[in-house]
Biopython code that builds the backbone (N, CA, C, O; Angstrom):
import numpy as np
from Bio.PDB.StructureBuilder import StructureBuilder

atoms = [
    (1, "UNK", "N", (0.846, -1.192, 0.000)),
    (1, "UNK", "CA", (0.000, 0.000, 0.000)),
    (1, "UNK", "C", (0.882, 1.243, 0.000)),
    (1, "UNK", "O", (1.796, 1.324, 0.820)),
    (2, "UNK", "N", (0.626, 2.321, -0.977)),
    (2, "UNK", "CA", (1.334, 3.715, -1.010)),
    (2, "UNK", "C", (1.233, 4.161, 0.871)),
    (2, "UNK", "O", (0.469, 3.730, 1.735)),
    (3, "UNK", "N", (2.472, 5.283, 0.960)),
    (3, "UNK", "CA", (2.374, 5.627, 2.156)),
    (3, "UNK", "C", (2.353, 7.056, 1.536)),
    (3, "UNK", "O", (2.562, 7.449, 0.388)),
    (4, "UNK", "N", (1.968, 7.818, 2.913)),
    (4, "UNK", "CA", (1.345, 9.496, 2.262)),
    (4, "UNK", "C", (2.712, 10.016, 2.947)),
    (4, "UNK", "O", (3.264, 9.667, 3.990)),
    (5, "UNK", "N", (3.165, 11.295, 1.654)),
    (5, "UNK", "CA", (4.051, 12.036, 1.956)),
    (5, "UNK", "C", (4.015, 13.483, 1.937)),
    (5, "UNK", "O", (3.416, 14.091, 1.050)),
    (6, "UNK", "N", (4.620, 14.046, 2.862)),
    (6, "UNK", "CA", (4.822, 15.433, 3.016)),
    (6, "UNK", "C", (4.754, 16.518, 1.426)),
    (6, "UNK", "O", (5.481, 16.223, 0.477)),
    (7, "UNK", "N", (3.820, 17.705, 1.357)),
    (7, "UNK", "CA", (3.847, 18.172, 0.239)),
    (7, "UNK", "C", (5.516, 18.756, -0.104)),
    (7, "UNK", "O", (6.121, 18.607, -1.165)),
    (8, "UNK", "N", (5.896, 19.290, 0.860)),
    (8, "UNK", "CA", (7.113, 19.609, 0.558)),
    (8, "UNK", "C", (8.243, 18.596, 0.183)),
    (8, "UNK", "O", (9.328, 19.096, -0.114)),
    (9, "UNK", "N", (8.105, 17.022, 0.157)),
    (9, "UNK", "CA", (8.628, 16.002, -0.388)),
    (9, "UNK", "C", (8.067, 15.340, -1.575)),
    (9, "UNK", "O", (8.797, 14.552, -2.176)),
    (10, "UNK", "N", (6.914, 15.542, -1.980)),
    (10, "UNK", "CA", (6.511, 15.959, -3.287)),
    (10, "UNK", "C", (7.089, 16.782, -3.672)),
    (10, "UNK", "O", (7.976, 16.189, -4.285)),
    (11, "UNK", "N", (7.326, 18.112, -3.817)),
    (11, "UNK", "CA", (7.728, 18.934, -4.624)),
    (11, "UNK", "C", (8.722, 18.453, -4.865)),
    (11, "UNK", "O", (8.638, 17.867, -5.944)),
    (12, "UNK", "N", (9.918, 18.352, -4.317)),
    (12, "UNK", "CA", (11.321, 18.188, -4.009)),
    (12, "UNK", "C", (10.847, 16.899, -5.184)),
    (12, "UNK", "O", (11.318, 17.101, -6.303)),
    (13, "UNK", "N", (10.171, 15.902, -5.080)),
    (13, "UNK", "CA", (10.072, 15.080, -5.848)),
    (13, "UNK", "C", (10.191, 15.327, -7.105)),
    (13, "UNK", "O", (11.185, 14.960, -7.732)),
    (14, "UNK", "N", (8.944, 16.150, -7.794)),
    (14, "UNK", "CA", (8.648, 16.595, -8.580)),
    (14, "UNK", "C", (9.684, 17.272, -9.482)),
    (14, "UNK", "O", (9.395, 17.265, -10.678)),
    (15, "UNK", "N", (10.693, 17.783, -9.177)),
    (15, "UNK", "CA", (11.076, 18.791, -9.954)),
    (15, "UNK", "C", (12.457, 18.112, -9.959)),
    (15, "UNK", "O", (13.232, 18.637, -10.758)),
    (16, "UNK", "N", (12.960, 17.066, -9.259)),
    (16, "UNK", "CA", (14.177, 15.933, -9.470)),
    (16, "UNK", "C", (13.855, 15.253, -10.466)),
    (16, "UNK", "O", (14.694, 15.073, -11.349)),
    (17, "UNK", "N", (12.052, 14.493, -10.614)),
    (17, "UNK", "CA", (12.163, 13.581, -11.844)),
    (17, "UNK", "C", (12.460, 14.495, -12.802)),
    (17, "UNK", "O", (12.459, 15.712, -12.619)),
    (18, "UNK", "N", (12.841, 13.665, -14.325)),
    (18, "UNK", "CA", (12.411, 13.930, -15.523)),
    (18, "UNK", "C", (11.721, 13.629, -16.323)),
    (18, "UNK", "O", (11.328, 14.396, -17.202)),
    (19, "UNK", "N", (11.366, 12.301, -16.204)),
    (19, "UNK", "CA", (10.230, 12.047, -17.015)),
    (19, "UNK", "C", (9.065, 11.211, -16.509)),
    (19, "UNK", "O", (8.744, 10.200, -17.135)),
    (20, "UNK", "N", (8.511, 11.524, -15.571)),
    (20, "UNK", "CA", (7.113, 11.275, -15.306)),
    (20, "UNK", "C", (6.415, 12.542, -14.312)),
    (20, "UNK", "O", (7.062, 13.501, -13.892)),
    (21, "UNK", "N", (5.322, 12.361, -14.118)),
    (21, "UNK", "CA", (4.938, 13.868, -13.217)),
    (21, "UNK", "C", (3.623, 13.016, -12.580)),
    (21, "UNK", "O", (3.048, 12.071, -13.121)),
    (22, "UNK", "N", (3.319, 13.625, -11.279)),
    (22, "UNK", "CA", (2.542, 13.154, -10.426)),
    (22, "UNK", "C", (1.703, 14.232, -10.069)),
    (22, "UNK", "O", (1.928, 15.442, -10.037)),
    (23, "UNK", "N", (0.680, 13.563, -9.803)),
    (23, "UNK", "CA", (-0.659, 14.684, -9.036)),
    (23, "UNK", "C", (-0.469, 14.420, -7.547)),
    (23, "UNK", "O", (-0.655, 13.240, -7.252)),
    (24, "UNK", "N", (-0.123, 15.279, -6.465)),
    (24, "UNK", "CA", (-0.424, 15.224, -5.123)),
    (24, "UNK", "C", (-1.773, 15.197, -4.832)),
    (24, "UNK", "O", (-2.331, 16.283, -4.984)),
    (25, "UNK", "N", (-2.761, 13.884, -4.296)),
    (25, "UNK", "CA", (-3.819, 14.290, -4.030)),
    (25, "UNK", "C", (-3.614, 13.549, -2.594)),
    (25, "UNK", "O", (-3.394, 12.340, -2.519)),
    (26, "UNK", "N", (-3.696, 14.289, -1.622)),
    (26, "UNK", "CA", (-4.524, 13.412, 0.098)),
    (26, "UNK", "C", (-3.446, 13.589, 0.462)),
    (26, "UNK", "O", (-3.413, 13.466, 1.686)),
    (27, "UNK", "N", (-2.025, 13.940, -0.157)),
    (27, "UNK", "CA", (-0.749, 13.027, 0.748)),
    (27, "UNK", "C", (-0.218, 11.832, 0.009)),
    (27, "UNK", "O", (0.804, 11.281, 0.416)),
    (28, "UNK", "N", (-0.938, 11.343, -1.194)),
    (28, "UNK", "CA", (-0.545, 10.591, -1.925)),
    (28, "UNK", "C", (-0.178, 10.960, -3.423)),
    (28, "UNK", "O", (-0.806, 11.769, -4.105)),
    (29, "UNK", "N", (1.020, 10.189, -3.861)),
    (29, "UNK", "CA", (1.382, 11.190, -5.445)),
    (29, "UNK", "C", (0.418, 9.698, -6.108)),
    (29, "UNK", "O", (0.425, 8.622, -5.511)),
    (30, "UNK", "N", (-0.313, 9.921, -7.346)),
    (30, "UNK", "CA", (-1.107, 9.941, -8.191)),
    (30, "UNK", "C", (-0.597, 9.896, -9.788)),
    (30, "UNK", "O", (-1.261, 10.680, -10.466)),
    (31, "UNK", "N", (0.571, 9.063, -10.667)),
    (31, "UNK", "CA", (0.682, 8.800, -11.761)),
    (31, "UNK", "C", (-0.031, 9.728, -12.401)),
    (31, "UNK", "O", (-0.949, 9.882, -11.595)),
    (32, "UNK", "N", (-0.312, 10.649, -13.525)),
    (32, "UNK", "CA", (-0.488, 10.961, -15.223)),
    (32, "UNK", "C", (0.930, 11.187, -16.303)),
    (32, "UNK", "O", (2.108, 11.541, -16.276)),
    (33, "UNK", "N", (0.082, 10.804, -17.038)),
    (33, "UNK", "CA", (0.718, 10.677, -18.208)),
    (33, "UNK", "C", (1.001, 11.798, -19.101)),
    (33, "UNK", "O", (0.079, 12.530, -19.460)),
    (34, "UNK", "N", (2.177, 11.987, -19.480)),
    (34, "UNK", "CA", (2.814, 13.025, -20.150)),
    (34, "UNK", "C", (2.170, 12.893, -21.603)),
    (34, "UNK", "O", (1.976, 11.837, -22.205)),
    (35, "UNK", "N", (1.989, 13.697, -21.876)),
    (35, "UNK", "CA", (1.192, 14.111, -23.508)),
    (35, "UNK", "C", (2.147, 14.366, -24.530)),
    (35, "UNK", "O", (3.030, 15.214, -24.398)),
    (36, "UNK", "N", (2.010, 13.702, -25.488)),
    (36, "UNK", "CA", (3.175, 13.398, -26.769)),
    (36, "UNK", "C", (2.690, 14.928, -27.320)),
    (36, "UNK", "O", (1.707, 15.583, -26.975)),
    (37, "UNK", "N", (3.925, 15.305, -28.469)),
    (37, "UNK", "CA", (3.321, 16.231, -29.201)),
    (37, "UNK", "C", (1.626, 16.260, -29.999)),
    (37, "UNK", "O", (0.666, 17.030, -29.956)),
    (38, "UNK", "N", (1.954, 14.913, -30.726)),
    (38, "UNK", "CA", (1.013, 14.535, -31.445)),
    (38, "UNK", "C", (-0.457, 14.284, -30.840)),
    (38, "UNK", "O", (-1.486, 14.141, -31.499)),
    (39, "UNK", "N", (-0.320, 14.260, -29.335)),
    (39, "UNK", "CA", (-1.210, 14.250, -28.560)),
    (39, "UNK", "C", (-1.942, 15.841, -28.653)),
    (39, "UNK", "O", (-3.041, 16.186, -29.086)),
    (40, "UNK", "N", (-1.014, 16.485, -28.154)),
    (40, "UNK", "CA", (-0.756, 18.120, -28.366)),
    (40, "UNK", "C", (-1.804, 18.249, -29.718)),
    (40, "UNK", "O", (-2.991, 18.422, -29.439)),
    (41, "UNK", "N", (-1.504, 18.189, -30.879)),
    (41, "UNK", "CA", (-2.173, 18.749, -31.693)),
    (41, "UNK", "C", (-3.264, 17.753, -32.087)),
    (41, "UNK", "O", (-3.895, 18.011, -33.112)),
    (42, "UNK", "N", (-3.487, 16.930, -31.575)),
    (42, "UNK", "CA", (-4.918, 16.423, -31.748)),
    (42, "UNK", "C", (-5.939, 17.204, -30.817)),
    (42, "UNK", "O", (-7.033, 17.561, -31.253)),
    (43, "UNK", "N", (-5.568, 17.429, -29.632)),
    (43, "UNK", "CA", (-6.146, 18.582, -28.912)),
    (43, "UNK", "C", (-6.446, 20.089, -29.380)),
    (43, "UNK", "O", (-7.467, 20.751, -29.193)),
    (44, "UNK", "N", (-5.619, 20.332, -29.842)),
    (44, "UNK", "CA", (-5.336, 21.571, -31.169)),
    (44, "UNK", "C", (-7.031, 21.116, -31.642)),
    (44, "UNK", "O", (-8.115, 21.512, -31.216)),
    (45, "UNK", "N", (-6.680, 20.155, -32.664)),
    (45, "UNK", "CA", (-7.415, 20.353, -33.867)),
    (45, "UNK", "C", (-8.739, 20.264, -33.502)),
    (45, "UNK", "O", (-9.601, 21.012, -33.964)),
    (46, "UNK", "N", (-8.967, 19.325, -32.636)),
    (46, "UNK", "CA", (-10.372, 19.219, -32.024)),
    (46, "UNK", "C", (-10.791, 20.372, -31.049)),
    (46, "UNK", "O", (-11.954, 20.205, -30.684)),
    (47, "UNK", "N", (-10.249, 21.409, -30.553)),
    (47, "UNK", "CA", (-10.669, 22.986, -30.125)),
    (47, "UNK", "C", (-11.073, 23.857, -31.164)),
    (47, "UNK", "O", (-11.962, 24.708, -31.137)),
    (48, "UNK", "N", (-9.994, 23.407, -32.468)),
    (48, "UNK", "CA", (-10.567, 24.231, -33.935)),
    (48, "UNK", "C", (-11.910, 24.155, -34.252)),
    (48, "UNK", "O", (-12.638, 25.064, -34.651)),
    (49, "UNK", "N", (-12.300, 22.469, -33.947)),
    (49, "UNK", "CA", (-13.548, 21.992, -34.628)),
    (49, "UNK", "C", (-14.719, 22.839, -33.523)),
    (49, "UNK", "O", (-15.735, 23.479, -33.797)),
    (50, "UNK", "N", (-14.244, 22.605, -32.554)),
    (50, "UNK", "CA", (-15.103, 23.030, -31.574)),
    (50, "UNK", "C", (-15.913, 24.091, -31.558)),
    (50, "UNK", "O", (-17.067, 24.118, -31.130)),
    (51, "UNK", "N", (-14.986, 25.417, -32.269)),
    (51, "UNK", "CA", (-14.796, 26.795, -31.975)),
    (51, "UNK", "C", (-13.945, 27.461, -30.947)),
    (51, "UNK", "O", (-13.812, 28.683, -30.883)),
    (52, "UNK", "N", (-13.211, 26.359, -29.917)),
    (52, "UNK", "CA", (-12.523, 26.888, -29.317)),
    (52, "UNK", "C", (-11.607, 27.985, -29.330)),
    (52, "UNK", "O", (-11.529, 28.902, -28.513)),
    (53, "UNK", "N", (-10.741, 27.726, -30.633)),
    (53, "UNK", "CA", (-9.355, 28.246, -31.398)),
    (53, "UNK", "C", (-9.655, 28.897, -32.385)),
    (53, "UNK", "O", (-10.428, 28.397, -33.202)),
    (54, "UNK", "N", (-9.143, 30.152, -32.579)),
    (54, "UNK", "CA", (-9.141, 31.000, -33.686)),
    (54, "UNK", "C", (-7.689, 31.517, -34.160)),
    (54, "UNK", "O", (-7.075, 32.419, -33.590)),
    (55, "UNK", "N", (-7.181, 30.729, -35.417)),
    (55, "UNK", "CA", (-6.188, 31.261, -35.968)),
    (55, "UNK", "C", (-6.409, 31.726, -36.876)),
    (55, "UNK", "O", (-5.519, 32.286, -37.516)),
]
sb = StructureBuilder()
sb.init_structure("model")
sb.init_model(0)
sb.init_chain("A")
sb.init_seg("    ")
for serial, (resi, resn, name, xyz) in enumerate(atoms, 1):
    if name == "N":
        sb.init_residue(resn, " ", resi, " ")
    sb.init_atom(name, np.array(xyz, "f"), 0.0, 1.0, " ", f" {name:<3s}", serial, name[0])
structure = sb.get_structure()
């Protein structure tokens, strides 16, 4: 079972990794997933469709 850690040992966490990033929620860090570029502009394009984005 995860054990809950200090926010200030999160941070310290946080900004040592490089490639993964965590959500602090409760005292517990929380895995997401880093977004590819291509991820990136599929998000793009589907705000275009939306009306979100105006270029």
């Amino acid at each position: 079972m995860p054990h809950q850690i200090s926010l200030d040992a999160y941070l310290i966490h946080e900004r040592a990794s490089l490639g993964s990033r965590n959500e602090y929620i409760e005292g517990y860090l929380i895995p997401v997933d880093v977004g590819t570029t291509q991820h990136g502009k599929m998000i793009t394009n589907i705000a275009r469709l939306l009306g979100g984005c105006r270029t």
